[in-house]
Every structure is written in C-alpha cells, then in structure tokens.
MARDREN-839273 format. One record per residue (C-alpha): residue in one letter; residue number from 1; x, y, z. Coordinates in steps of 0.1 Angstrom, whole numbers. Example, Ala and Ser with C-alpha at 12.3 -4.5 7.8 and 13.67 -1.06 7.14 Angstrom:
! residues 2
{rec "a" 1 {123 -45 78}};
{rec "s" 2 {137 -11 71}};
***
This chain:
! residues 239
{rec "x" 1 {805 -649 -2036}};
{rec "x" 2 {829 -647 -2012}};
{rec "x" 3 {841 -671 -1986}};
{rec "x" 4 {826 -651 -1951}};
{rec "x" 5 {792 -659 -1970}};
{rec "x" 6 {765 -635 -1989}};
{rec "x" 7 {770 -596 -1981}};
{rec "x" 8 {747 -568 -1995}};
{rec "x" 9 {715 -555 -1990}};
{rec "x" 10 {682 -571 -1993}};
{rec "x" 11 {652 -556 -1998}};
{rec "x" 12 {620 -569 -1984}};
{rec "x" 13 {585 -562 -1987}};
{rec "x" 14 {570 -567 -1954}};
{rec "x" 15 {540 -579 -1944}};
{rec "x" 16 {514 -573 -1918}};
{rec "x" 17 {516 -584 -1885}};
{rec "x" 18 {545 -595 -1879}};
{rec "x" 19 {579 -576 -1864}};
{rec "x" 20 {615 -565 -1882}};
{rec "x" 21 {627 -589 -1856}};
{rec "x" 22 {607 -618 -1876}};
{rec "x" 23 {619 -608 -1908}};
{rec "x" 24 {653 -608 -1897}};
{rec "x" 25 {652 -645 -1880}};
{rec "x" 26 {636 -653 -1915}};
{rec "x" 27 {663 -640 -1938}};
{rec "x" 28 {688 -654 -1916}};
{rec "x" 29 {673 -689 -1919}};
{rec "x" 30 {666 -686 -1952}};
{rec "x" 31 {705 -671 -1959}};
{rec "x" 32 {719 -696 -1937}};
{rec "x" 33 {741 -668 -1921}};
{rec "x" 34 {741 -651 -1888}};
{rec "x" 35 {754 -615 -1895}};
{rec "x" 36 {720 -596 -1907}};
{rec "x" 37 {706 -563 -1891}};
{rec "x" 38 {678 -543 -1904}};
{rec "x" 39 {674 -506 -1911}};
{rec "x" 40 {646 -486 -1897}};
{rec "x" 41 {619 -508 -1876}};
{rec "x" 42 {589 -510 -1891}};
{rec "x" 43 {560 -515 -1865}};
{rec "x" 44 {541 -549 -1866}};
{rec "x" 45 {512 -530 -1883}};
{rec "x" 46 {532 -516 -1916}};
{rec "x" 47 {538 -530 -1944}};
{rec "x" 48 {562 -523 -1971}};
{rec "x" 49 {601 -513 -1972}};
{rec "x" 50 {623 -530 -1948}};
{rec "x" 51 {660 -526 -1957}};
{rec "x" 52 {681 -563 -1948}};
{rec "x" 53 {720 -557 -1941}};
{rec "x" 54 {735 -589 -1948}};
{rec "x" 55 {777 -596 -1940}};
{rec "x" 56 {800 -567 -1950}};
{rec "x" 57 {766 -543 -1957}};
{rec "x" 58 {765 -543 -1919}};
{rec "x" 59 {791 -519 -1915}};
{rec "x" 60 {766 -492 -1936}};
{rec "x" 61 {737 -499 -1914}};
{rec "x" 62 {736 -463 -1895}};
{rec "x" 63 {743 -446 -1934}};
{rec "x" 64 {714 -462 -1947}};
{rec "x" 65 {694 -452 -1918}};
{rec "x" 66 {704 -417 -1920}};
{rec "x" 67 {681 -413 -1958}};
{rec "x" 68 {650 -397 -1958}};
{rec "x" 69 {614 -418 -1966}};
{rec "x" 70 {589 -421 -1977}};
{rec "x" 71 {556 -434 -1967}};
{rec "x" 72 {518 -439 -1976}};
{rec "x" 73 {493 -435 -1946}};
{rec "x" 74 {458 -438 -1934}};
{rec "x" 75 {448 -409 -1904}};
{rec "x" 76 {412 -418 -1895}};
{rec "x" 77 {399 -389 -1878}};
{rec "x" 78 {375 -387 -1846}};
{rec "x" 79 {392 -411 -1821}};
{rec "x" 80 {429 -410 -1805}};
{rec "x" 81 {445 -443 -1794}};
{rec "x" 82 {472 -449 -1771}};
{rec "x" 83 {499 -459 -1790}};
{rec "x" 84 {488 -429 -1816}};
{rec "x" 85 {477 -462 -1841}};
{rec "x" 86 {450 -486 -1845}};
{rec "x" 87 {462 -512 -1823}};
{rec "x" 88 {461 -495 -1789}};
{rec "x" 89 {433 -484 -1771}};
{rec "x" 90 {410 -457 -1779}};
{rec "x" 91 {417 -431 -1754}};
{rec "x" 92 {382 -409 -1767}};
{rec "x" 93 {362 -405 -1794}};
{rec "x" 94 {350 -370 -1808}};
{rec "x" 95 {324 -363 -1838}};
{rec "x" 96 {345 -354 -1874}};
{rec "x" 97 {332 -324 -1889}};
{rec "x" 98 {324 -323 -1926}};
{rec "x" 99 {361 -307 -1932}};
{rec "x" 100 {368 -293 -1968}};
{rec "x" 101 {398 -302 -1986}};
{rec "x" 102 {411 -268 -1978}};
{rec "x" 103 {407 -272 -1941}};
{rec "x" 104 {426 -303 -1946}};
{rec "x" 105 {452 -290 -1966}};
{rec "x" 106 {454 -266 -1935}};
{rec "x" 107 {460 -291 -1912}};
{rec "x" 108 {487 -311 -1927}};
{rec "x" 109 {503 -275 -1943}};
{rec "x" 110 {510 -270 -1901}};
{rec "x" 111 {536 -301 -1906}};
{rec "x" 112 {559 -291 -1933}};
{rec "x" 113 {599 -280 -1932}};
{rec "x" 114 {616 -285 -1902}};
{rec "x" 115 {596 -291 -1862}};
{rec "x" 116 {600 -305 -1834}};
{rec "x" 117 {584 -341 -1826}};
{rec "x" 118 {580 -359 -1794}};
{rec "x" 119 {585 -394 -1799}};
{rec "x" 120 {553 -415 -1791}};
{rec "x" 121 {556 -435 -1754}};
{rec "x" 122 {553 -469 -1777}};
{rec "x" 123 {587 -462 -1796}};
{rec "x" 124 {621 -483 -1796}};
{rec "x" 125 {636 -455 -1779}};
{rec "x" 126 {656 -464 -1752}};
{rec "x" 127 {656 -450 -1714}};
{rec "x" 128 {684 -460 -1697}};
{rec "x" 129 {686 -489 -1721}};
{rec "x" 130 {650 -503 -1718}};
{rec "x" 131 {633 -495 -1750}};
{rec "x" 132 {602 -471 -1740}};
{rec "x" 133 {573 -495 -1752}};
{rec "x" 134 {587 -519 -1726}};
{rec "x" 135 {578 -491 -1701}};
{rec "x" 136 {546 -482 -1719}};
{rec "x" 137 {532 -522 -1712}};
{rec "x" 138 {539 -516 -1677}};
{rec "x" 139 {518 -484 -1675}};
{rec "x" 140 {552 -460 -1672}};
{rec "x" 141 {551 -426 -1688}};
{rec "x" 142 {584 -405 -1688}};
{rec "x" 143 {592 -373 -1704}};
{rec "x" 144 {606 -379 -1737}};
{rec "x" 145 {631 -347 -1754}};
{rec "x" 146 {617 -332 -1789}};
{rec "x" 147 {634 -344 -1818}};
{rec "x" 148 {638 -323 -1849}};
{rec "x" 149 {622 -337 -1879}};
{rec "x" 150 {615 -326 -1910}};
{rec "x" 151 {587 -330 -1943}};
{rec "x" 152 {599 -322 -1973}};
{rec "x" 153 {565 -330 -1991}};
{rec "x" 154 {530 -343 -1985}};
{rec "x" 155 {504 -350 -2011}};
{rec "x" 156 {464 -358 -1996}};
{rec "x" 157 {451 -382 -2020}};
{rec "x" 158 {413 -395 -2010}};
{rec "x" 159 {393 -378 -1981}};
{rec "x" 160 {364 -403 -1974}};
{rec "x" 161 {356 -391 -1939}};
{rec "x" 162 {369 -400 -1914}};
{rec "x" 163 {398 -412 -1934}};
{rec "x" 164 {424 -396 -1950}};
{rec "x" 165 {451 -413 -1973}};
{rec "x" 166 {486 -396 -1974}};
{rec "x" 167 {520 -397 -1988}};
{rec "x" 168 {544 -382 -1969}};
{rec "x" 169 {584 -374 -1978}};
{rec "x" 170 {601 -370 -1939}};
{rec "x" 171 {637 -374 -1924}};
{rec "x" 172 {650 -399 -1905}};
{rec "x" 173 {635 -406 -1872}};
{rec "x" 174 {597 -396 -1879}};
{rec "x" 175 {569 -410 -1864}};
{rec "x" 176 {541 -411 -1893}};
{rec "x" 177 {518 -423 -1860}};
{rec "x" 178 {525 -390 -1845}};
{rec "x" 179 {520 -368 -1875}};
{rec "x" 180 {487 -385 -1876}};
{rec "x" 181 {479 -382 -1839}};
{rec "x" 182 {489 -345 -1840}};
{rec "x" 183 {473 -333 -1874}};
{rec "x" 184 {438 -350 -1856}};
{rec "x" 185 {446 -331 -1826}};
{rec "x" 186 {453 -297 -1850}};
{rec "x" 187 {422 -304 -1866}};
{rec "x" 188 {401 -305 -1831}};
{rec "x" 189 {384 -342 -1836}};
{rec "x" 190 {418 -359 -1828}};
{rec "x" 191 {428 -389 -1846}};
{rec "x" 192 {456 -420 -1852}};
{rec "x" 193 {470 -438 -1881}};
{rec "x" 194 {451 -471 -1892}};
{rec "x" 195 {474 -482 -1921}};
{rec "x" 196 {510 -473 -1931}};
{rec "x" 197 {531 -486 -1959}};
{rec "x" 198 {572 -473 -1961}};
{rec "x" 199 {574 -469 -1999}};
{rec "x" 200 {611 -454 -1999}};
{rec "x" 201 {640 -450 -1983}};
{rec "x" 202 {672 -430 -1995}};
{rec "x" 203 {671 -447 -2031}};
{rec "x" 204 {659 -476 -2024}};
{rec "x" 205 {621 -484 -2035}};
{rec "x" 206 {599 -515 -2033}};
{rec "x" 207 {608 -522 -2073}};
{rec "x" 208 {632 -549 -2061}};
{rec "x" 209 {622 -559 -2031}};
{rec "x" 210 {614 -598 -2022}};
{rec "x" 211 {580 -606 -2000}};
{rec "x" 212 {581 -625 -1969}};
{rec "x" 213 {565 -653 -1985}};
{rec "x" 214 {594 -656 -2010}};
{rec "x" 215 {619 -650 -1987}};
{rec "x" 216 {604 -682 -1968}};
{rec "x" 217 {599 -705 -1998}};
{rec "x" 218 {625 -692 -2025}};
{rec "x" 219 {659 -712 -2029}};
{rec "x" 220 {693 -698 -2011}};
{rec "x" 221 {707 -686 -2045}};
{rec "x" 222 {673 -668 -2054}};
{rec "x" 223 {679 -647 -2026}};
{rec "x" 224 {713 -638 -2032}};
{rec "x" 225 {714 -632 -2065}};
{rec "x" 226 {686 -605 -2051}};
{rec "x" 227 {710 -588 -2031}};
{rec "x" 228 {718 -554 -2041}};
{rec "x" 229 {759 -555 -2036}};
{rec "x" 230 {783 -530 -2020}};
{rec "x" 231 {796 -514 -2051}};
{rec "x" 232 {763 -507 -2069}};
{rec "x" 233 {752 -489 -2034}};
{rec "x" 234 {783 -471 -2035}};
{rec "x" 235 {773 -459 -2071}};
{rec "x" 236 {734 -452 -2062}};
{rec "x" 237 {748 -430 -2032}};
{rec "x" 238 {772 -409 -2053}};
{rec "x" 239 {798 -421 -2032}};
***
C-alpha cells in the first residue's frame, strides 16, 4: 500500500434510501482517508452499482463516468409524479389499458439508438451553479437544453399491469426516470419509475461489489484488499 493511503476503486452495492453523498462519508470513515469521490449519483431511491474513487483513482473519475450502463427498472403505468419517480407527487392519474406485449414492445421500440432527452427538473444539473432539484424544492422551473442519449438495448421481462420490469443498456447521462415518464406518456396512460437498480457500468458489475452494511462493519484491510487497483483497470479498459 502506499504511503498517501489506499487508492483504487471500490465497488459498492447501495442501498435504499439513502444518498451517494452517504456512501461516500461512509467509505471515507470507514477508509480513514479524505480523498474519495463517487461516479454517477445514484438517486436515494436506487439501489445497486455505485462506483467509489479512492486516492490516485480520483484522477479517472470523469473516464469512468463516461461508460455506458446498465440498469433494471420498474415503470408503473397510469399515474405521472413530479420528480418522473415514486417519491414525488402524483401529478394525475389515468386508467391503464389492457396493453399487449406488442403494444409494449411498441412503446419502448420508440426509445432505442440515439435521441434527445430533457433532463428531469429534479436532476443534479447545475444552473448557474445551483443544482436544479435545489430549484425544483423551491417551486422554480427553467428550461433545461436536450441532451443526446442513447439505448443500445432493452429487454421487457414481466408485464403485471400496471407494472412493467425492464433492463435497459444506455449512455452516459440517462435518466431511467425519464425513459419511464416518457414511454407512459408514449403509451397515453402516463407513468414514472417505482424501483431502479444500476447493474453495470463500463465493466464493472455488482460481482465484487461490497454492501453498505459491510462497508460499515468490515475491518479497514477488508476493504482495501476489496479495491479494484489502477493497473487491473488499466487492463479491463484495454488501455
């Protein structure tokens, strides 16, 4: 190890209801070292893949970033919320049609290659350097610019109505809340995401990755030896 302390990237499993900003003043406890960041916020809702930068890894934050994900979802049809999820307010409520598989097929088919996506009003966007969901609390809309996205794949894997589970393969800078909020709205019933789980990101899976509860309770050296080092990310890039 060397002498600035532990560097690498750490792989967490995150848990519901809590922020990245938790996680992160947990590993840095639980490290003992200040120098952490995190890749990718995952709102307080989601669970799964949160990517730790510890020491040198720091300096590869905005390349890990950059990989595509991957994510499994919940759209629950018939009711759009105002943070596009299940923990804002339902804006209405409209009846969900008996839709066949095909019709949503359809509906999701409308959301694959490259499109533009406006970034929901509850984002960490910043305006002027407030992030927007501050703005959003304080009942401020602005006009956010389209950003291009882009799904590789998708795969629709139960259809209980009104809930539909998905995977879905996407770029960078994808809001699964708006996919969800705008294939409801394609659909004609609207709808918003109730659960989300990150699954992948880049190369990086959930095979290794610690849970919250370990990163609380396990000792220092647990955690380090569970850091994935610069040189083996080097290799798994291609680099």
């Amino acid at each position: 190890m060397e002498s600035d302390g532990p560097s690498g990237v750490l792989l967490i499993d995150k848990a519901q209801d809590m922020t990245s900003h938790d996680v992160v003043a947990i590993a840095r406890r639980a490290l003992n070292t200040k120098k952490i960041g995190h890749c990718g916020t995952l709102d307080p809702m989601a669970t799964g893949l949160l990517m730790l930068v510890i020491g040198r890894a720091t300096k590869i934050q905005d390349l890990l970033m950059s990989e595509d994900k991957e994510y499994v979802g919940t759209l629950t049809l018939g009711a759009t919320t105002s943070t596009q999820d299940r923990q804002g307010e339902i804006l209405e409520t409209k009846p969900v049609d008996a839709f066949s598989k095909d019709q949503i097929h359809a509906a999701f088919d409308g959301f694959v290659g490259p499109f533009d996506q406006i970034p929901p009003m509850v984002s960490a966007i910043k305006k002027d350097g407030v992030p927007l969901y501050k703005l959003a609390r304080k009942g401020i809309e602005i006009v956010r610019e389209p950003r291009k996205v882009h799904v590789t794949s998708y795969e629709v894997s139960r259809i209980e109505l009104p809930e539909v589970d998905f995977t879905v393969n996407c770029s960078k800078g994808f809001y699964v809340r708006t996919y969800a909020h705008e294939i409801g709205a394609q659909l004609g019933c609207g709808g918003h995401l109730s659960a989300l789980r990150r699954t992948r990101s880049g190369k990086f899976t959930l095979d290794r990755a610690v849970t919250v509860a370990d990163l609380k309770s396990a000792p220092r050296e647990d955690l380090i030896k569970a850091l994935i080092s610069l040189a083996e990310i080097s290799l798994m890039r291609g680099a």
